[in-house]
VOBA-1610 file (N, C-alpha, C; in pm, whole numbers, padded with zeros to 5 digits, always signed):
BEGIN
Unk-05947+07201-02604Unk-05887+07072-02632Unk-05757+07059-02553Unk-05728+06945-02478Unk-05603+06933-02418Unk-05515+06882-02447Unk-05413+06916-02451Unk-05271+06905-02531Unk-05175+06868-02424Unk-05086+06741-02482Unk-04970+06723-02380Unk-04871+06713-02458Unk-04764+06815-02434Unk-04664+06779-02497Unk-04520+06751-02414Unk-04427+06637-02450Unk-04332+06610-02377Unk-04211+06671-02472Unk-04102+06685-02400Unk-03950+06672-02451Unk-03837+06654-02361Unk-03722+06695-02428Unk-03572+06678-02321Unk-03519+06559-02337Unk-03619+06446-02407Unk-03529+06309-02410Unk-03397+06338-02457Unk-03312+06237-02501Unk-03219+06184-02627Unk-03150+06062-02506Unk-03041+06031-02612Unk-02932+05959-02570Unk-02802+05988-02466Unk-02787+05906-02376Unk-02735+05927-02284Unk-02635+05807-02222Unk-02532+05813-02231Unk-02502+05698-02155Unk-02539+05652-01974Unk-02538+05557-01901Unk-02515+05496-01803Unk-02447+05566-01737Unk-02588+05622-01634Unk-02479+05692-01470Unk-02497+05858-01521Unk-02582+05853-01625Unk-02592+06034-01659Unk-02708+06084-01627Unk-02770+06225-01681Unk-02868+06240-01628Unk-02938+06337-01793Unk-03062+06355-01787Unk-03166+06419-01813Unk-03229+06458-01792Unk-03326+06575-01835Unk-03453+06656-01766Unk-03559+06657-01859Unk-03650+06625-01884Unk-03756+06615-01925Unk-03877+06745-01907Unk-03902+06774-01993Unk-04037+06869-01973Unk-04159+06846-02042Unk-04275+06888-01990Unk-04442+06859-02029Unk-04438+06976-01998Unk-04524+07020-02129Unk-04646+07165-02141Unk-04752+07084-02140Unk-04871+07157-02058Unk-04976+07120-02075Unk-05092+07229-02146Unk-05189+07186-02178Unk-05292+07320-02216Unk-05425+07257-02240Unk-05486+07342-02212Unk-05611+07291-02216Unk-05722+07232-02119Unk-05620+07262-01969Unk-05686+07211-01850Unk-05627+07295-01779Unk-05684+07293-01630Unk-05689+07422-01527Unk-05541+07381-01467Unk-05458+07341-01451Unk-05328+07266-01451Unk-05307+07272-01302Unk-05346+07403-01267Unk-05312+07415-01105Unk-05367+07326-01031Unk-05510+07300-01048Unk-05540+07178-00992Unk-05562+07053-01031Unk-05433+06993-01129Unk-05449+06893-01180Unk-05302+06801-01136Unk-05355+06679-01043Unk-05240+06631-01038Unk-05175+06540-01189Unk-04991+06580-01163Unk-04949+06533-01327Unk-04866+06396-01272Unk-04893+06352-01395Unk-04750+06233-01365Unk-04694+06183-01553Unk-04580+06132-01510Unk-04503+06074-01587Unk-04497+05893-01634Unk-04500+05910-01736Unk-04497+05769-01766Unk-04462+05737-01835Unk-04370+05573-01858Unk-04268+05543-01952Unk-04334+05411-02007Unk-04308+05398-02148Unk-04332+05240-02242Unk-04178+05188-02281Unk-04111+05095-02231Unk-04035+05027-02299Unk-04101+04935-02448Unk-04010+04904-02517Unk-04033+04838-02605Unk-04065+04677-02588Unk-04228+04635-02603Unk-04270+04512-02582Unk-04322+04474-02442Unk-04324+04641-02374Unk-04374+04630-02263Unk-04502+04737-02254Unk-04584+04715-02096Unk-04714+04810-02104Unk-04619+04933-02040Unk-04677+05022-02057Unk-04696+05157-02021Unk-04715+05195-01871Unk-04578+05209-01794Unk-04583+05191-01630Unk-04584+05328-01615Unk-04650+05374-01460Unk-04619+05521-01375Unk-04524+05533-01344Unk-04446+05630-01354Unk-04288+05626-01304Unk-04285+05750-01183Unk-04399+05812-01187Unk-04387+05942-01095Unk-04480+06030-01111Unk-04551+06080-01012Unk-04679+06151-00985Unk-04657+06280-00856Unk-04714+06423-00923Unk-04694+06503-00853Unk-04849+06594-00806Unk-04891+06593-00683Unk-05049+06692-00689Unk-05016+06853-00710Unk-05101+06865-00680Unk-05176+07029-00745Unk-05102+07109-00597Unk-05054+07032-00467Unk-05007+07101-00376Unk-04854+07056-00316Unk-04819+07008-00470Unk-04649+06928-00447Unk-04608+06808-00397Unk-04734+06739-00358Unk-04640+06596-00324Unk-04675+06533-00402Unk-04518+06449-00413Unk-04487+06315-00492Unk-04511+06186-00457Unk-04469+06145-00516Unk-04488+05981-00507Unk-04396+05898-00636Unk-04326+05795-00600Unk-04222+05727-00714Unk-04257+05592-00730Unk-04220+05527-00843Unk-04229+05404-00871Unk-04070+05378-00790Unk-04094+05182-00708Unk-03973+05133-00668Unk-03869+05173-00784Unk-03913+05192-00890Unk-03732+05166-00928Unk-03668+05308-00965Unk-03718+05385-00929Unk-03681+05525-00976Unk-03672+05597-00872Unk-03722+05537-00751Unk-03695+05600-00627Unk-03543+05649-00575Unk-03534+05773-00549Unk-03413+05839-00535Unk-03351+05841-00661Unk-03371+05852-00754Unk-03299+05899-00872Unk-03349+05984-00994Unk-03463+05997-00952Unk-03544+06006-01034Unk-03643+06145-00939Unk-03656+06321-00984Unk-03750+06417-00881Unk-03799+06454-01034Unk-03980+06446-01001Unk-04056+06521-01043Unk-04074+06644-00978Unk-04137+06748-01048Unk-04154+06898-01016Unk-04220+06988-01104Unk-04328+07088-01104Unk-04380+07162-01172Unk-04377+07255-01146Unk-04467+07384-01261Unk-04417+07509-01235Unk-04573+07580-01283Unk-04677+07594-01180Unk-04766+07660-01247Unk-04839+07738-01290Unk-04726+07830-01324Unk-04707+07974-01387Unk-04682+07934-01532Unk-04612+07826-01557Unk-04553+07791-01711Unk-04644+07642-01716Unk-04739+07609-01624Unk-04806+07472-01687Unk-04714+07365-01729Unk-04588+07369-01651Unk-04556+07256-01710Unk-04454+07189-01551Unk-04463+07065-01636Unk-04375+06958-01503Unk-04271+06923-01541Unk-04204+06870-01469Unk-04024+06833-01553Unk-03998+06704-01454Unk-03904+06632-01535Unk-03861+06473-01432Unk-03707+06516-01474Unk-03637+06513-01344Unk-03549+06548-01376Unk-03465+06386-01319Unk-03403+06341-01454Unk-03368+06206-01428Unk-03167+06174-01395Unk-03140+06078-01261Unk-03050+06122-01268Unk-02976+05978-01232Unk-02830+05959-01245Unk-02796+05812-01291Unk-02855+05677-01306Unk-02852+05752-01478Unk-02980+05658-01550Unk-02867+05534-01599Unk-03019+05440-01611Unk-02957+05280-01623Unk-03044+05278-01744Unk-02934+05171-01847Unk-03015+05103-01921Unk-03154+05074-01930Unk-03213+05023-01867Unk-03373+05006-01793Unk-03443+05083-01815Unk-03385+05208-01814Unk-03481+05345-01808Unk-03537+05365-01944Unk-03441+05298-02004Unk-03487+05349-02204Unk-03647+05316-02224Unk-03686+05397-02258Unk-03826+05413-02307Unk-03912+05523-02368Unk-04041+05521-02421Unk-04048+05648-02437Unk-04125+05714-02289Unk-04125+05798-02278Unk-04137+05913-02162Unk-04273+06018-02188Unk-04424+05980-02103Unk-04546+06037-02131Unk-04569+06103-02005Unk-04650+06265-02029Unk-04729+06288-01897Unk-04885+06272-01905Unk-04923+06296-01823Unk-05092+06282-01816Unk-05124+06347-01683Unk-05253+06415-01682Unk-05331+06459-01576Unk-05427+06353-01512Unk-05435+06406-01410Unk-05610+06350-01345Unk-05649+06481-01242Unk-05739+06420-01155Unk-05746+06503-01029Unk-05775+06426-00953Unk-05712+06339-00894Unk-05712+06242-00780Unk-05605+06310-00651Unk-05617+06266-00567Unk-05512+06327-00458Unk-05419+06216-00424Unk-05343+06244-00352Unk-05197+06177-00299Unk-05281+06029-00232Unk-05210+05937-00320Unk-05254+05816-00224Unk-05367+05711-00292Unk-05421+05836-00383Unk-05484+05746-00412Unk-05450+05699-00613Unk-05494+05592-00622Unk-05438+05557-00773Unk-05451+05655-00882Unk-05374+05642-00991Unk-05327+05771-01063Unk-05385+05691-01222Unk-05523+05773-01263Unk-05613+05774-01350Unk-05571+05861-01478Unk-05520+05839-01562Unk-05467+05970-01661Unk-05638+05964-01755Unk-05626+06074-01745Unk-05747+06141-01785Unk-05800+06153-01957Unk-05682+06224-02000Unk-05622+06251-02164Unk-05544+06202-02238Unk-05583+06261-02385Unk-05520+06158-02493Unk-05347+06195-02488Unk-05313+06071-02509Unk-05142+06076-02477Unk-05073+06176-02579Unk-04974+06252-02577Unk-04913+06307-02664Unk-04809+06208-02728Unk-04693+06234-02785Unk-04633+06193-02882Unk-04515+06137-02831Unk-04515+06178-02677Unk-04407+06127-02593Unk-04242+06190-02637Unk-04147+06166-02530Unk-04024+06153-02526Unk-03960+06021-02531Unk-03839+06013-02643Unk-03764+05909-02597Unk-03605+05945-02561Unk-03606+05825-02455Unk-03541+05859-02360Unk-03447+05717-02389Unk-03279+05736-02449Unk-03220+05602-02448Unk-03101+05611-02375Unk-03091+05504-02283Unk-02989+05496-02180Unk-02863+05382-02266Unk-02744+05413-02311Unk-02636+05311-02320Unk-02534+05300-02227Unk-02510+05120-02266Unk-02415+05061-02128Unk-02311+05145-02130
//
């Protein structure tokens, strides 16, 4: 059974930073590309950042340059390491697998875990 679990959120003011981590289990991880994904409140559930099974990334426009995904897969897990965060950013904070490669659209595979929240003040 595959398990995603997130953490590292909390509260943060404007212009700070956070790191985020996903364990994964239950899938071959090495070759699973991961990504990150955030729900604001009253909004859908956007990609914020996607990493493959051989390290490249890819960012959503608004997180570009502020925002490095990275994994480790010895410990199965990925981290977003978030950095002068804006208001905007508040949301909760999901990973998910697929196995798609770089380039092409990012399919999350599994049931969502319980997420991180992540709150940015002015």
């Amino acid at each position: 059974q595959v398990q995603l679990v997130e953490s590292g959120g909390g509260l943060v003011q404007a212009g700070g930073s956070l790191r985020l981590s996903c364990v994964a289990s239950g899938i071959i991880f090495r070759i699973s590309r991961m990504g990150w994904y955030r729900q604001a409140p009253g909004k859908q559930r956007e990609l914020v950042a996607t990493i493959t099974s051989g390290g490249q990334t890819s960012y959503a426009d608004s997180v570009k340059g502020r925002f490095t995904i990275s994994r480790d897969n010895a410990k199965s897990r990925i981290y977003l390491q978030m950095n002068s965060l804006k208001p905007e950013d508040t949301a909760v904070y999901y990973c998910n697998a697929d196995f798609g490669y770089w380039g092409t659209e990012f399919a999350p595979r599994f049931d969502w875990g319980q997420g991180t929240q992540v709150t940015v003040s002015s």
